[in-house]
C-alpha positions in Angstrom: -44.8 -98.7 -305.2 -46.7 -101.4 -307.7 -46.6 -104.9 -306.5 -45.4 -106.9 -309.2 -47.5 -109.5 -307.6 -50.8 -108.2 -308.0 -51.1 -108.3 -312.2 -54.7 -107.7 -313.3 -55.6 -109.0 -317.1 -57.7 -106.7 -318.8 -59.7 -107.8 -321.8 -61.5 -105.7 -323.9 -63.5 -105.5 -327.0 -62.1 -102.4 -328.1 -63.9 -101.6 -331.6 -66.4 -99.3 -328.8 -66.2 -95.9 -327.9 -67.6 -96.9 -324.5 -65.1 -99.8 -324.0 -62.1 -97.9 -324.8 -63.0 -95.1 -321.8 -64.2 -97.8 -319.9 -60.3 -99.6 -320.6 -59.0 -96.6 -320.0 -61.2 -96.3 -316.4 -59.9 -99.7 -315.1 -56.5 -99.3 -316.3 -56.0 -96.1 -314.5 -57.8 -97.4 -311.3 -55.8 -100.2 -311.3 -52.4 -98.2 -311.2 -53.4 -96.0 -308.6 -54.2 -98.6 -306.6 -50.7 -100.2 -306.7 -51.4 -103.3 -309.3 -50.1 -103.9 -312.4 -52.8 -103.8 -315.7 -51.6 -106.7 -318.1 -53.0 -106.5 -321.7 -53.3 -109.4 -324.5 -50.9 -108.7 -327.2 -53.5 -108.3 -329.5 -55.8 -106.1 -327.0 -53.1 -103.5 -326.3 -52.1 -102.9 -330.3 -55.9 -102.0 -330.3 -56.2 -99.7 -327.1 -52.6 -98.1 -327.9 -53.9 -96.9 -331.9 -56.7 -95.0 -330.2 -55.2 -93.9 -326.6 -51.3 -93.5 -326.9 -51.1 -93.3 -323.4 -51.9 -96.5 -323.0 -48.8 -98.1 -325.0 -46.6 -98.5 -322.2 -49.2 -101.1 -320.2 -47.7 -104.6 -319.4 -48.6 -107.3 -322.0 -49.2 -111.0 -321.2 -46.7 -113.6 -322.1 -44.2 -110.8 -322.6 -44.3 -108.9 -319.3 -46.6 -111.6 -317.0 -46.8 -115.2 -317.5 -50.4 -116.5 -316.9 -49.3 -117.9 -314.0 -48.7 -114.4 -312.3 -52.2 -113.2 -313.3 -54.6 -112.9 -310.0 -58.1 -112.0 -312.0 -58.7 -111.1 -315.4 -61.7 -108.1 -315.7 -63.4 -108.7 -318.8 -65.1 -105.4 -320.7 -67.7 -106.6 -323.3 -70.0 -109.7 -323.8 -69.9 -113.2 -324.0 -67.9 -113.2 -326.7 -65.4 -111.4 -324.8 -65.6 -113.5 -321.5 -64.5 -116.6 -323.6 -61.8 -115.2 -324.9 -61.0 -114.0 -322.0 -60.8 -117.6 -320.1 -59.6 -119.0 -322.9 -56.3 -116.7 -322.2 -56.0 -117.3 -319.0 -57.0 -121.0 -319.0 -53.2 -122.6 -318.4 -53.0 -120.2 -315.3 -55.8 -120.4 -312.5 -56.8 -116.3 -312.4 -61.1 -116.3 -312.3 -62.3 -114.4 -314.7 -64.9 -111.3 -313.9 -66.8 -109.9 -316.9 -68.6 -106.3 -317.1 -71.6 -106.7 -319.6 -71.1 -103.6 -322.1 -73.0 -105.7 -324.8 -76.7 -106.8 -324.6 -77.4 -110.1 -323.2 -74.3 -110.6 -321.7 -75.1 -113.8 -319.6 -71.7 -114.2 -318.5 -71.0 -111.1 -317.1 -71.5 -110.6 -313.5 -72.4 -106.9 -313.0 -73.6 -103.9 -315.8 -71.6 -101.2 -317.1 -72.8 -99.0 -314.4 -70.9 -101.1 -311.2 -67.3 -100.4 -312.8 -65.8 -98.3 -310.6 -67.0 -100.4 -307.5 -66.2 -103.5 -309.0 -62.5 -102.5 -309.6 -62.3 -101.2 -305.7 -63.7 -104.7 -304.9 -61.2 -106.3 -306.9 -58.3 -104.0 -305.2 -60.0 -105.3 -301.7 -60.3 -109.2 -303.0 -63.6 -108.7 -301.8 -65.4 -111.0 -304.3 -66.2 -115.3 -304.4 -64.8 -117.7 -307.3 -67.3 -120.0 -308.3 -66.5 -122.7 -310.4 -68.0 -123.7 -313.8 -67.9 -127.2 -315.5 -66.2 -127.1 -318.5 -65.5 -130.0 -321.5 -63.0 -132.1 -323.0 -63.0 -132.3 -326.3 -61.2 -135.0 -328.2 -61.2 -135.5 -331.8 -60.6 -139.4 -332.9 -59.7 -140.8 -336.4 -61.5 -143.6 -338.0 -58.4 -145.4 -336.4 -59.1 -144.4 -332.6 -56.5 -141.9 -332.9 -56.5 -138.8 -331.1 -55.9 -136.4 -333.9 -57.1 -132.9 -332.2 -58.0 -132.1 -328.4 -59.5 -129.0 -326.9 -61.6 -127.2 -324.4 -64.9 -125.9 -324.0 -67.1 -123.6 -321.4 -70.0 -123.5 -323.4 -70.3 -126.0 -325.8 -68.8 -128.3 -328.5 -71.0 -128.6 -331.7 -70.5 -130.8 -334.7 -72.2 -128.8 -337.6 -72.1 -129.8 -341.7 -69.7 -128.1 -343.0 -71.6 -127.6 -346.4 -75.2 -126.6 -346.6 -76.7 -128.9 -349.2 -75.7 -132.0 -347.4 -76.6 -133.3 -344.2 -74.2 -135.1 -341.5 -75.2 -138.8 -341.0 -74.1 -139.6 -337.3 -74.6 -141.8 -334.7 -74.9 -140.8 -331.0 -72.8 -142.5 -328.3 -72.6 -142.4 -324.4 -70.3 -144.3 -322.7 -68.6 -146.1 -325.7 -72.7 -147.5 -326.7 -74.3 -146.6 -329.6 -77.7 -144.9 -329.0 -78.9 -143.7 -332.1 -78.2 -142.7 -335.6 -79.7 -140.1 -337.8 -79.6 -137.4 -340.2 -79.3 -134.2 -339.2 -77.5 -130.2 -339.5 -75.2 -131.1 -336.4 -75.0 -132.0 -332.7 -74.6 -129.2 -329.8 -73.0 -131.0 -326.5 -73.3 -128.2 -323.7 -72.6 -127.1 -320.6 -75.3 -125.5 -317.8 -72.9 -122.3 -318.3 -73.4 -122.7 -322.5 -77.1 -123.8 -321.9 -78.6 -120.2 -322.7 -76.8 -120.4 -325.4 -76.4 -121.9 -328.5 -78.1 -125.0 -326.7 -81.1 -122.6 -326.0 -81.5 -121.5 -329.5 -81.2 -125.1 -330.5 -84.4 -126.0 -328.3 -82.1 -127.3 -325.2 -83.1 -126.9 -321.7 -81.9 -124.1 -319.5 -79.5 -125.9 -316.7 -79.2 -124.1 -313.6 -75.4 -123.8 -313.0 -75.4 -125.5 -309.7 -76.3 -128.4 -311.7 -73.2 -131.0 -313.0 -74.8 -132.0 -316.2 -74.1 -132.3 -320.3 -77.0 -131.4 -322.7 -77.0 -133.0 -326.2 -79.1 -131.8 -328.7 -79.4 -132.5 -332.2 -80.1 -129.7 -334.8 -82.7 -130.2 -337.5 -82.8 -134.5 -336.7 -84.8 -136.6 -339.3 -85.6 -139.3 -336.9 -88.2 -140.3 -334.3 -85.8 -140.3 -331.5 -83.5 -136.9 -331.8 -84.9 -135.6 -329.0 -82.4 -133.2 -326.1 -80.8 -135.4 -323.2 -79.0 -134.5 -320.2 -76.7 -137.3 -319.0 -74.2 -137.0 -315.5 -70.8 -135.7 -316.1 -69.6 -138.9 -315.3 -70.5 -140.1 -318.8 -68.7 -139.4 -322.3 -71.1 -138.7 -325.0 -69.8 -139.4 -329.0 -70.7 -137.5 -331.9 -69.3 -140.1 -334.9 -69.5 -139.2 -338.4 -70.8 -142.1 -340.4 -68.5 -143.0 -343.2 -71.5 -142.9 -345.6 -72.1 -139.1 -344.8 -72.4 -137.3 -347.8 -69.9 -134.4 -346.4 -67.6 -133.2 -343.9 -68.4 -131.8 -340.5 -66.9 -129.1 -338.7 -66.3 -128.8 -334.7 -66.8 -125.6 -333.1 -65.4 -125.1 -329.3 -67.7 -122.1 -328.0 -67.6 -120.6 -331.3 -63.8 -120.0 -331.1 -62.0 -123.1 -332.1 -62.6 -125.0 -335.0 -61.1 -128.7 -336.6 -62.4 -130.5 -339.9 -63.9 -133.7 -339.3 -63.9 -136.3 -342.7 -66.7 -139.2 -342.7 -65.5 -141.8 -340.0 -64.0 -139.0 -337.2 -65.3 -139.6 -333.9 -66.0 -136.7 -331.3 -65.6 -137.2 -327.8 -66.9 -135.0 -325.0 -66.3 -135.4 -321.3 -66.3 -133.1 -318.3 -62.7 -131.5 -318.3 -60.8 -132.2 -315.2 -60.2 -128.7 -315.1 -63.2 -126.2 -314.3 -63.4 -122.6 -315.4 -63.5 -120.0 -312.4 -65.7 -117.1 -312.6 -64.8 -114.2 -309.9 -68.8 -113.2 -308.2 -69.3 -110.1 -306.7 -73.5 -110.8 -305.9 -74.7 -114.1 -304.7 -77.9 -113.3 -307.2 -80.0 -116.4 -307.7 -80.1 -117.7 -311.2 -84.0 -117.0 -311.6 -83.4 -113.7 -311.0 -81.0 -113.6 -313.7 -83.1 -115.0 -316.0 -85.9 -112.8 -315.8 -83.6 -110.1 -316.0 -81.4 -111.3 -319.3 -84.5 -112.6 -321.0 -87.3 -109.6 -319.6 -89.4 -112.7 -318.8 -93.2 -111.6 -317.4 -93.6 -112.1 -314.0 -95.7 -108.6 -313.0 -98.7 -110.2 -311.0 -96.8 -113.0 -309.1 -97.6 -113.5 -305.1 -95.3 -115.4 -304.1 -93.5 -115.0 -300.6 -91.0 -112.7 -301.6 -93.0 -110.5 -303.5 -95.4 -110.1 -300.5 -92.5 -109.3 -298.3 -90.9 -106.8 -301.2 -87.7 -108.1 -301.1 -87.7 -108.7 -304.7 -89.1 -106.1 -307.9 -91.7 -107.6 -310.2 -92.9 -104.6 -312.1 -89.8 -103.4 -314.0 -90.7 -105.0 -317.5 -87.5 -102.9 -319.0 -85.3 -104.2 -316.5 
């Protein structure tokens, strides 16, 4: 008999042949094993147009609040695994992602581990870690809050039009550090910092590590170069009021609010983390090397001598 206790989100990104068997796969599993598979609304209009056997699958909000969800397994990429804690962010569920894109830094185990990884999930056999995430405030040339959100990876200020550059002056703890010209301002996490912080010339923070990155984009000035501050301190993004444009926010590419000449953007550590379910306590390193095929063939360190690690699978 299904527990109505045990409610499993699945999220998947299912425009893929592969993700829709893989879906199916999980859903299935899931049933046999007694739980109840809960679907985003928008999630299960997709999976039910191209599997009809599928239709009758619980959906969140409708048949399982948040609050009743125990662990959401995410089939995709990042892109996925965001909008994945993004759903279940008013409920505490940690959120497990299956890579079946390419980089997929988020995700915790490849395409391959699915079937073990749903048995695991059955068992609870897996660790929550938890991931600092931001608060995001949006302040009128008054001081007024006019927009608040969240982010895991990062909150950018960008120019919303691209002949004009965004005059703004940097702020950490209600001081003024610098002003300049520049394309935007990425303010990210360690989770978001192979991301968009990465492209941007960022440094790569090892998650352990509680810590903001701010990085301009495209700065005409002598000091615009990336910081990392404690996430006891609030860093400001203000839009000068002669800026020649408005500015856009961007909360991990997801969630978006104008900001006119004059808005302030205020980013602190949220009070609320985001919870990643771990089935592997693989180091970070390793990680890296793997996502990014870095070249390490040739290294004699320790662990290579004792073989506990590979160094000589460059497609990895």
């Amino acid at each position: 008999m299904r527990d109505p206790q045990r409610s499993i989100l699945v999220v998947a990104h299912a425009r893929r042949d592969d993700t829709l068997q893989a879906a199916e796969r999980v859903i299935r599993s899931l049933q046999d094993a007694g739980a109840q598979p809960v679907l985003a609304a928008d999630d299960a209009r997709e999976l039910a147009a191209e599997l009809p056997t599928l239709a009758d699958v619980a959906i969140l909000g409708r048949d399982a609040a948040v609050d009743d969800i125990e662990l959401a397994i995410v089939l995709g990429g990042d892109g996925t695994i965001l909008r994945a804690t993004e759903l279940v962010r008013a409920g505490t569920a940690p959120v497990l992602g299956i890579n079946m894109g390419h980089v997929g830094f988020l995700a915790e185990i490849e395409r391959d581990e699915l079937d073990d990884a749903v048995r695991r999930v059955i068992a609870r056999d897996y660790r929550v870690e938890e991931r600092l995430a931001l608060q995001v405030r949006v302040k009128d040339a008054h001081d007024d809050v006019v927009y608040e959100t969240w982010a895991l990876n990062e909150a950018t200020v960008e120019k919303a039009s691209r002949e004009r550059m965004l005059e703004v002056v940097i702020e950490v703890d209600g001081r003024p550090l610098s002003s300049f010209g520049c394309d935007g301002v990425v303010v990210s996490t360690p989770t978001g910092s192979t991301a968009y912080n990465f492209s941007a010339g960022g440094p790569v923070i090892w998650p352990s590590v509680q810590a903001l990155s701010v990085v301009p984009l495209s700065a005409h000035a002598l000091f615009a170069k990336p910081l990392v501050v404690g996430p006891e301190h609030a860093v400001a993004i203000e839009l000068l009021e002669r800026t020649g444009g408005v500015g856009i926010l961007w909360c991990d590419g997801r969630r978006s609010h104008e900001l006119p000449p004059g808005a302030r953007v205020v980013v602190r550590r949220s009070d609320r983390p985001v919870r990643l379910a771990r089935l592997h306590p693989a180091e970070f390193t390793d990680r890296l090397v793997r996502k990014f095929q870095l070249p390490v063939i040739g290294w004699r360190g320790p662990a290579a001598i004792t073989g506990t690690i590979r160094t000589a699978e460059p497609d990895a």
